[in-house]
BAVOZA-684689 format. One line per field, with one value per residue: residue in three letters; x negated, y, z of N, C-alpha, C in turn; residue number from 1. Coordinates in steps of 0.02 Angstrom, whole numbers. Each point is the difference from the previous one (the first is absolute). Layout:
% BAVOZA-684689
resn: c(ALA:...);
npx: c(X:...);
npy: c(Y:...);
npz: c(Z:...);
capx: c(X:...);
capy: c(Y:...);
capz: c(Z:...);
cpx: c(X:...);
cpy: c(Y:...);
cpz: c(Z:...);
resi: c(NUM:...);
END
This chain:
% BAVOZA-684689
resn: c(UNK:UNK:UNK:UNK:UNK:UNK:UNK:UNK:UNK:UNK:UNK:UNK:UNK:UNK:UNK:UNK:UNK:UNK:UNK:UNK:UNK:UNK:UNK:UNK:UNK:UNK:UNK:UNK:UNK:UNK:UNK:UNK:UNK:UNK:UNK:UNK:UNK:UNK:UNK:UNK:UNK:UNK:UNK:UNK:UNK:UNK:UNK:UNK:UNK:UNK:UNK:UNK:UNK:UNK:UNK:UNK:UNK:UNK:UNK:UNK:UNK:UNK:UNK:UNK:UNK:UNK:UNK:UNK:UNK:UNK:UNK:UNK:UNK:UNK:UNK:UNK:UNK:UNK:UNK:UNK:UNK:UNK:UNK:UNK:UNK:UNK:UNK:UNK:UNK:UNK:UNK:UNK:UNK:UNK:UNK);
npx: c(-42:11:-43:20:-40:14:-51:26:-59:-9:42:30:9:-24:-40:27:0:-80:18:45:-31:-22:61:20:-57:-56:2:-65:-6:-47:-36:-64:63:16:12:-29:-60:15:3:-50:-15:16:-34:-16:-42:-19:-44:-69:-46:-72:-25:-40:91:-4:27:44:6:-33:-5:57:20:-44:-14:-49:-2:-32:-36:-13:-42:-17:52:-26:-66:19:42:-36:-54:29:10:50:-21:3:-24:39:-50:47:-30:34:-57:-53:-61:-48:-59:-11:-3);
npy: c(-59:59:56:43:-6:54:42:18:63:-6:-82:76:67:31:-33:-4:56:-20:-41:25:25:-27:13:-55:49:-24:13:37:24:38:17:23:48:-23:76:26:-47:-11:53:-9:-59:68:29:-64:13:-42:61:-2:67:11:47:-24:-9:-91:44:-29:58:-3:53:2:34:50:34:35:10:-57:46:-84:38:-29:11:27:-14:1:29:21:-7:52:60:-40:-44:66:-19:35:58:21:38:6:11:25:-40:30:-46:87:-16);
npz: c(0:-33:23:16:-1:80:1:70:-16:47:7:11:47:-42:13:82:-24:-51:62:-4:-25:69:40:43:1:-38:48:-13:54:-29:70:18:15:48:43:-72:24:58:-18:-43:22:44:-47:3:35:-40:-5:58:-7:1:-17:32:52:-5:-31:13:-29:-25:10:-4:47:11:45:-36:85:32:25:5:-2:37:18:-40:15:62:-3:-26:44:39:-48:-20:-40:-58:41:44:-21:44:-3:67:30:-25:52:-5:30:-7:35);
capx: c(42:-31:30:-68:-41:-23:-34:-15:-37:-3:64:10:62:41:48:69:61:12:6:91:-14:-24:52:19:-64:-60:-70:-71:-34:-54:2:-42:53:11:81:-9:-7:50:67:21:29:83:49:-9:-57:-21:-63:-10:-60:-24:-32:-63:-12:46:68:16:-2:0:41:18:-4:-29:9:-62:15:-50:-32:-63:-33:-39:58:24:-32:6:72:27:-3:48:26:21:-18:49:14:-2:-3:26:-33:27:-24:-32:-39:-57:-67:-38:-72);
capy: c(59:37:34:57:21:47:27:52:-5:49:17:29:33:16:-62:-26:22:-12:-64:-34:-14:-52:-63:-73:-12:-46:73:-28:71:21:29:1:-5:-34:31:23:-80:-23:21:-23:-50:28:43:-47:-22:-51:-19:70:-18:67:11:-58:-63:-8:-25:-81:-4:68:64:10:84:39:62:48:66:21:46:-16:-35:-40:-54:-3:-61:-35:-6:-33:-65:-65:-21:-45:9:41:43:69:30:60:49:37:60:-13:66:-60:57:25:0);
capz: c(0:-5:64:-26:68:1:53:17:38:55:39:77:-24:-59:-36:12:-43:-34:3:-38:-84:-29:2:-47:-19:64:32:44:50:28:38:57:54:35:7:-40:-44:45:-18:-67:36:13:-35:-26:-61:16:23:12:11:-13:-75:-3:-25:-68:6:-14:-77:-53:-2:-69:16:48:32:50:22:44:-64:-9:-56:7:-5:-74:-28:40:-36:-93:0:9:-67:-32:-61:-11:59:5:45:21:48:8:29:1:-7:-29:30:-67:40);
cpx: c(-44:23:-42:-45:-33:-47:2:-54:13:75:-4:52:31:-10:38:47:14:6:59:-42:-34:33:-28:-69:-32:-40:-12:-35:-57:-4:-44:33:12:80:43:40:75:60:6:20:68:35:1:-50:-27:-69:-24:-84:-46:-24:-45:19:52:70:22:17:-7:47:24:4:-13:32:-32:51:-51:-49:-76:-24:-23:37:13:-35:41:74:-13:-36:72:51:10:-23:48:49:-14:-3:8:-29:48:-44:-69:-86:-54:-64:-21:-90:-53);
cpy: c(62:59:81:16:47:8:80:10:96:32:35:42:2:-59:-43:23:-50:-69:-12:7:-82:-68:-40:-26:-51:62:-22:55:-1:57:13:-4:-83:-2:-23:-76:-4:31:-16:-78:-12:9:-70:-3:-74:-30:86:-25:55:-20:-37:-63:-13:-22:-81:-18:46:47:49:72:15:79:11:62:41:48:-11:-30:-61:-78:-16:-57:-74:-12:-11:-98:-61:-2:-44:26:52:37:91:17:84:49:71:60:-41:62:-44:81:-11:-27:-71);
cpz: c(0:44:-14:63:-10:51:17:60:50:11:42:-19:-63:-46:-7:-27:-57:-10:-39:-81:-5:25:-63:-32:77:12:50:-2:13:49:35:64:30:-21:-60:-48:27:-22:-79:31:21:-52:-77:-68:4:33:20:17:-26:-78:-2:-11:-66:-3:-24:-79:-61:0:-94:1:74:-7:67:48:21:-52:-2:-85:0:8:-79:-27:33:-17:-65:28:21:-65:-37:-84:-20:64:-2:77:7:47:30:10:8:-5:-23:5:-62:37:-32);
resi: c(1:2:3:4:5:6:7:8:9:10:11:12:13:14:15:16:17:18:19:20:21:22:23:24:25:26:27:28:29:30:31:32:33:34:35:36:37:38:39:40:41:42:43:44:45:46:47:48:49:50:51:52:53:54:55:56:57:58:59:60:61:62:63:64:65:66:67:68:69:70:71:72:73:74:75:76:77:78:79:80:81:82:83:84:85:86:87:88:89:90:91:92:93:94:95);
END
């Protein structure tokens, strides 16, 4: 059976709003938060855990909040072949 899986990474305030667009989808939370993992869990995601580790199956779409650059290599890895990835806000060191 086929299912769309999503990943969202740096669940916290304002992206609980945008939890109702992804009913009926498999999501799986990335979070440094503790708080954070736990309420994507509540709010029924199927799996929760930080950016290092790996999610239980290839991911078909992502969405970046958190405004790290550096999460970008590390999220396109858990990408499913033809997978996408979404950057809400994002900063990246000119340094």
């Amino acid at each position: 059976m086929s299912c769309w899986r999503k990943e969202i990474q740096g669940l916290g305030r304002r992206e609980d709003r945008d939890w109702q667009s992804v009913i009926g989808r498999r999501i799986f939370v990335f979070s440094r938060g503790k708080k954070h993992r736990e309420l994507g869990l509540k709010l029924g995601a199927e799996w929760a855990g930080t950016i290092d580790q790996e999610p239980p199956v290839k991911i078909q779409s992502s969405i970046i909040f958190a405004p790290a650059g550096s999460m970008v290599p590390k999220a396109m890895g858990h990408l499913d072949k033809g997978g996408t990835l979404a950057t809400a806000v994002l900063r990246i060191d000119q340094g």
